[in-house]
Phi, psi and omega in degrees: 000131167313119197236025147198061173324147200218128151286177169307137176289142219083348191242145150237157202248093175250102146288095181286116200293202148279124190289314182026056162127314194263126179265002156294298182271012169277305185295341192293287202286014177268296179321358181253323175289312190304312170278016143281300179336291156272001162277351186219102159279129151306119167330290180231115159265113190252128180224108161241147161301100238232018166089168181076036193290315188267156147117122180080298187274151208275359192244056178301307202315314222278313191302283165357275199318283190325332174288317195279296199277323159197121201259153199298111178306114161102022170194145182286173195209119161229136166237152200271177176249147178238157215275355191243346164310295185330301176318298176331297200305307194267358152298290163324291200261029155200350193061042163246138177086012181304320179272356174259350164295300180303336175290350204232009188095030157266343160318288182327313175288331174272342125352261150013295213261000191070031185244085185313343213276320184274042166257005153277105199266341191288325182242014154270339153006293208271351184236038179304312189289341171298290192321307192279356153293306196297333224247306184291335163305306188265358174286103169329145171301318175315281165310310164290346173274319135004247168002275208301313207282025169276122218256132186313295202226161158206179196211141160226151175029215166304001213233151187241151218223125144215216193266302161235338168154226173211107211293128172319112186095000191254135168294139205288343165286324168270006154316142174258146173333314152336285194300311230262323172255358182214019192280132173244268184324305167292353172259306190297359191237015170239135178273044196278175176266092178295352191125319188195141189273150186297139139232142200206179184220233169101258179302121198264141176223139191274359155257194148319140159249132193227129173207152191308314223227028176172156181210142185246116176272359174265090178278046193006087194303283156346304196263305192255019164062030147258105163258096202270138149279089165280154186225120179219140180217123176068243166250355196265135171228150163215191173219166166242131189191154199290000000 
């Protein structure tokens, strides 16, 4: 295991937890990246998106649009998929897992989207196939392309960037999608060598969880106004946050 992993040289990496919804505190730490940026100009600035954009928090549309529509000046941008895109995607396209979306916070987003009957989630229940016409109606072309093109993983230097994580003994190219977007227990309680250490978000913790082989970043944004940013250059880390 690596025991003081580096990005690549020249490049820094601001990784970004889950968002879910809220979209105040997506403009608060992209305005902490941008003075960052431009008070310690970077060779190369990387901003990944560590998933979980919709869903609980009350502006999923606005966090969408802003990804989409203006990506941060002076850096590239990848954003990874979450177990809660997954919800969206298999809602939209088969209506499967409606009622297990809605329990997890797709009310608010299809809220969002202007389909008001779901913010009672108890008597949309009884109405998913209305919902999902309303829904396929009113989703921007733009926002399902969004969606689908998100990409599992992503890898820089030592360090490897996914949503939830990674099954223990598996190469990080063979992972399944499945792991990658919902994996808990067997990756957070194992001290294995994944390949590269991990940042990864899913699992809310009210700080940082910092482990020899991986650090977690999902500061329930939602609920507790902390939207945490790691910031990695060289061997070095900090963090920024709302």
């Amino acid at each position: 295991m690596v025991t003081k992993p580096e990005t690549p040289p020249g490049t820094r990496v601001y990784a970004i937890g889950d968002i879910h919804g809220r979209l105040d505190l997506l403009t608060d730490v992209r305005e902490q990246i941008a003075r960052d940026i431009h008070e310690h100009p970077a060779e190369r600035a990387l901003v990944v998106y560590l998933g979980d954009y919709v869903d609980r928090g009350p502006s999923s549309r606005g966090v969408v649009d802003l990804l989409i529509e203006q990506p941060l000046e002076g850096a590239q941008t990848i954003c990874l998929k979450g177990n809660h895109e997954e919800f969206l995607l298999r809602f939209h396209e088969s209506g499967d897992l409606g009622e297990s979306w809605l329990m997890n916070g797709g009310g608010p987003t299809l809220a969002s989207y202007g389909i008001n009957e779901a913010l009672d989630q108890f008597h949309a229940l009884w109405h998913l196939d209305e919902m999902r016409v309303a829904f396929r109606a009113a989703l921007p072309q733009s926002h399902l392309a969004f969606f689908r093109s998100l990409a599992l993983h992503h890898t820089e230097g030592d360090y490897a960037f996914v949503h939830a994580g990674f099954r223990p003994g598996v190469a990080i190219d063979r992972q399944s999608a499945d792991d990658q977007m919902w994996i808990r227990d067997e990756f957070l309680f194992s001290d294995m060598d994944f390949g590269a250490f991990v940042v990864h978000g899913h699992t809310q913790n009210p700080t940082v969880v910092v482990r020899e082989n991986r650090i977690g970043i999902d500061t329930m944004a939602y609920r507790s106004g902390c939207l945490t940013c790691l910031v990695l250059e060289g061997t070095d880390r900090r963090f920024l946050s709302t």
